[in-house]
Steps between C-alpha positions, in 0.01 A plus 500: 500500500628855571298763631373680230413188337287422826312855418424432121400157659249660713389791287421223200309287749237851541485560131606229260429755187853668558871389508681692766899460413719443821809751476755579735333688762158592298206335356386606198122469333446495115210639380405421156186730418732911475133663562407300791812571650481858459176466661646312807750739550234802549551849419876605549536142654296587786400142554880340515566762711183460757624100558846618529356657753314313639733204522806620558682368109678705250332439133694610199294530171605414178368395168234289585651360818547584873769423717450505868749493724458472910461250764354156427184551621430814348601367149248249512201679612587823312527235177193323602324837473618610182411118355147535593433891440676397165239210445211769633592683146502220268131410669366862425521644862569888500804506749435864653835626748225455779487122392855472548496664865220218591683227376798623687257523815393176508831317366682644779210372794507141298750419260336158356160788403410422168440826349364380190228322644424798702469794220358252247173463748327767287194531708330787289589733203388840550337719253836644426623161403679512817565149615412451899707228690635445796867671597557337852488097615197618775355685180498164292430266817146793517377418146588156567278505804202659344525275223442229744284621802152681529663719750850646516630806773743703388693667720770747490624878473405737230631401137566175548212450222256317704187662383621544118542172490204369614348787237720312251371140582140666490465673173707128343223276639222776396608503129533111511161475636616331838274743677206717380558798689815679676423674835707765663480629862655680801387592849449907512694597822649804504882617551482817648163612334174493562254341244208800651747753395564385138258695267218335307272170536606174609637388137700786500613476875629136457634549177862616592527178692428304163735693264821296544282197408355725208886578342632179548174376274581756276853407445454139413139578294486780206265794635143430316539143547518531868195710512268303284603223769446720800132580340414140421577403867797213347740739744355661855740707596305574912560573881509182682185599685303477173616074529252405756185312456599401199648161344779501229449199217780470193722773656858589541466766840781772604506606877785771455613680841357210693725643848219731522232207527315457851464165632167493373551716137778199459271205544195641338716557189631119539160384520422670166604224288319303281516209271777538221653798721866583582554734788858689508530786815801719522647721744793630727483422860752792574276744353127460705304813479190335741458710802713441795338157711408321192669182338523505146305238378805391271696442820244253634461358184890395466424342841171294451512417162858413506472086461156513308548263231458676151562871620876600433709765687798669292724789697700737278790732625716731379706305247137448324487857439460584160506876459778736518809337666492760739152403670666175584763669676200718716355215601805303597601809685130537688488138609849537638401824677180347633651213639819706699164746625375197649807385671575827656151477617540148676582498903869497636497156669819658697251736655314257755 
């Protein structure tokens, strides 16, 4: 068997729908639906382009078919991709250009990824008929994990869709009836500002600490019906202080910012749960806004809890990112500055 025939070999063995033809020094894909294909290229090919990219191949386009040309390894997982984002259409899925950067992502950290099984998780459509599902392995490993335990940590930088998520998961087992009532909360610690110096009452001081929870709601839920669920108590949108002394029956509860838990905010909270309950609590352990001497209660908790049967532990990073490409590349770039800041700070062990 020649080389190229080893690549259509491989390629056929991720997608049996399509025929890659060994040439040459290419392999080419036939696609047979012209609209689907025009839909897989993306706007002025953008998307053959981005896994050129990405993978180091040369495609040509033409007709219906796409020849890519490169080493071996990059023909078969830049043909893998376009088999499966190809199948993704025929199933329905709206392939967006940001779609196409994910798959990329997580192709390139794990090459056997099945990236149909991933996208086609739909965990929750949105209001907008948006379709919500996971775009990373550690996103689909989350909603795996909250599937199957009452209490899941999620861990990880900024955008990495920990909390949205979890929103997602929420809103899907409150319209299936799962749960009777969705809860909502965060700890109120200020970053840089007082809560004394905020104008108005208590509702209105604690308020801006709610609002991300608030838009992300709003996003997934149309307007009205979001409010007539706010006023009927099935969502509590609250500061984490309002949680204690109470007990939480038939409910799916959001700790959001969790880094800024104390020990004993952290454990009250876990202690909240009641029959029929899940528990999911987010945060970023890089960004702790608690005074300086106190642990973070989500720090502990990764510690204690960590071999508790039934309570799961998921850590994202910065391939998990899922907003602009370039907040990937901040965060990347932090983590590597933090870490030389450190070293430079460590003792000369010439200088004894």
């Amino acid at each position: 068997m020649d080389r190229n025939s080893g690549v259509a070999e491989e390629i056929n063995r991720s997608n049996g729908n399509l025929a890659p033809l060994p040439t040459l020094d290419k392999v080419e894909l036939h696609f047979d639906d012209h609209r689907l294909f025009t839909e897989l290229l993306g706007q002025h090919d953008g998307n053959v382009r981005a896994i050129e990219q990405g993978f180091d191949v040369s495609i040509a386009v033409a007709d219906n078919t796409l020849r890519i040309a490169g080493d071996h390894g990059g023909q078969v997982i830049a043909g893998k991709l376009l088999s499966d984002l190809y199948e993704l259409l025929k199933r329905g899925y709206p392939l967006y250009s940001s779609d196409v950067e994910y798959s990329i992502r997580i192709l390139r950290a794990d090459r056997n990824a099945d990236i149909k099984e991933i996208f086609l998780d739909t965990v929750y459509v949105s209001a907008h008929k948006r379709v919500i599902s996971p775009k990373s392995l550690n996103q689909k490993i989350y909603i795996d994990a909250i599937r199957t335990h009452d209490i899941v940590f999620g861990i990880g930088p900024a955008g990495t869709g920990k909390t949205y998520l979890a929103m997602a998961m929420a809103l899907a087992a409150l319209m299936k009836n799962q749960v009777t009532r969705m809860v909502l909360c965060r700890p109120a610690v200020e970053a840089g500002e007082k809560l004394g110096f905020l104008p108005g009452d208590l509702a209105e001081k604690v308020n801006p600490y709610l609002r991300p929870l608030y838009d992300a709601l709003h996003d997934m839920v149309d307007f009205d019906r979001a409010r007539r669920m706010l006023e009927r108590g099935t969502i509590e949108v609250a500061p984490l202080a309002f949680m204690r002394g109470r007990t939480l029956n038939d409910s799916f509860i959001i700790l959001d910012e969790a880094q800024n838990t104390t020990s004993e905010q952290m454990k009250m909270f876990l202690t909240r749960l009641g029959y029929g309950s899940k528990a999911v609590i987010t945060g970023d352990i890089t960004q702790i806004d608690l005074p300086s001497g106190k642990l973070s209660g989500l720090k502990e908790a990764r510690t204690v809890l960590a071999n508790t049967p039934g309570i799961k532990f998921i850590h994202f990073n910065e391939r998990d990112v899922v907003r602009h490409r370039l907040v990937q590349a901040v965060i990347a770039a932090y983590e590597s500055f933090g870490r030389n800041d450190q070293a430079a700070e460590l003792p000369d062990s010439s200088e004894t």
